[in-house]
N, C-alpha and C positions, 0 to 999 in steps of 0.2 A: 394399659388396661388396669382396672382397678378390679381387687379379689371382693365378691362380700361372700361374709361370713353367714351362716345359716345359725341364727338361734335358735333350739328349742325352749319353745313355753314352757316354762316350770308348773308342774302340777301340783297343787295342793293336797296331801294326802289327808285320810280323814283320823279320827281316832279311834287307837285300838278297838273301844268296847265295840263301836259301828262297822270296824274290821268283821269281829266275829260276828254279830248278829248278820250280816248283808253276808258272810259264806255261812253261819249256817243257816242261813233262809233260803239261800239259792243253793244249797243239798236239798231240804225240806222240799220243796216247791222248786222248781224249773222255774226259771227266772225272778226267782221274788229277790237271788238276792242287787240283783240290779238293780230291782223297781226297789229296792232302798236306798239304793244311792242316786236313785232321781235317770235311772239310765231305764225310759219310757216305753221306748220304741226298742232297743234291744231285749228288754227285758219281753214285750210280745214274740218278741220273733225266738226267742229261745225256748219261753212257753208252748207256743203252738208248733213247734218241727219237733220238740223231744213227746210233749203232749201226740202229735199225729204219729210218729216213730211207735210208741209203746200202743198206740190202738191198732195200726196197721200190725204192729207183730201178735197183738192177741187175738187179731181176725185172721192172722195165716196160722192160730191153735200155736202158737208159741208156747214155750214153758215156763212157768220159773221157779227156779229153784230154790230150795229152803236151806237154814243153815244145820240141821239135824240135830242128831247127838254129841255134848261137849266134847265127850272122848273121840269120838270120829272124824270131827270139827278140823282136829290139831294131827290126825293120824295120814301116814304118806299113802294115801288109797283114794281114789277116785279124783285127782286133784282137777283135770278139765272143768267136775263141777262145781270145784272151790272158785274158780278163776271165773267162772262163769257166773258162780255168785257175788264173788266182789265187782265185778259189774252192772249186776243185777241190782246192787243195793244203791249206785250211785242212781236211782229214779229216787230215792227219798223216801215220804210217809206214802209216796203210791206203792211200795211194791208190797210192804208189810199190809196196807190195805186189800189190794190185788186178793195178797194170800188169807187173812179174814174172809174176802167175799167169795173164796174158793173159784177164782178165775185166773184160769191158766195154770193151775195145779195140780193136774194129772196130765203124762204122758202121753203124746195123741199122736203116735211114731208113726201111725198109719195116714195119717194126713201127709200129701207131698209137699205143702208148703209148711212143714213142722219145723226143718232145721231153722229155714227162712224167718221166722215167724222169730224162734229161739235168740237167735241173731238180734235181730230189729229188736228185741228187749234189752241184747246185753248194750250194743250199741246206744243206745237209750240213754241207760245210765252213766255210762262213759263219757258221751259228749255233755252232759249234766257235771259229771266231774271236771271238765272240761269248762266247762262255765263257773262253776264257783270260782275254780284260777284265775279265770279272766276278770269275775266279781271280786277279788283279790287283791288281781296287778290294780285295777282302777283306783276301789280301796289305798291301799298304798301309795295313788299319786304314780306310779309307773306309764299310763297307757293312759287316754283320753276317752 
């Protein structure tokens, strides 16, 4: 019996500058930074699940969080919402928009789908952070 060997295909990685713009476009925007690297059809499907994630949580009265005052920012006091916030942030120029248009920024504790909602934001930006890596490993020629 004869062994065969399994090559993998070498991928071409791209360069540096096209690194950083393709993750920081896909922090900016949910999937744009794929659709720089020519990755079409992913770049949809990560747009529309993070895009429907963050509207589904601001129709269960979600919340999101601000980063407050500098001194309180860095101080060991309410940390859940810090933790809450850096997830929050991974949605990009939506969330800072969100909070301009004054949606989803008052507590709505009385709504039963409010944690829910809260949730389905932080997750949002999570799996968004979650996709930049991916628009990354690609970048770099790691992953196909």
């Amino acid at each position: 019996m004869t062994e065969t060997t399994h090559v993998e295909p070498k991928l071409a990685p791209v360069a540096i500058s096209k690194q950083a713009v393709a993750c920081l476009a896909g922090w900016m925007i949910p999937g744009a930074g794929h659709a720089v690297l020519g990755r079409y059809g992913r770049a949809l499907l990560i747009f529309t699940s993070i895009s429907l994630m963050i509207v589904l949580g601001l129709a269960m009265h979600g919340h999101l969080y601000a980063p407050g005052e500098l001194d309180t920012l860095f101080a060991f006091k309410d940390v859940l919402s810090k933790v809450y916030l850096v997830g929050q942030m991974g949605m990009g120029v939506v969330h800072p928009l969100l909070r301009v248009l004054k949606v989803g920024v008052e507590f709505q504790y009385k709504q039963p789908t409010y944690e829910y909602g809260t949730h389905f934001l932080v997750v949002a930006g999570l799996l968004n952070f979650l996709a930049v890596f991916d628009a990354f490993d690609i970048a770099k020629g790691r992953k196909a």
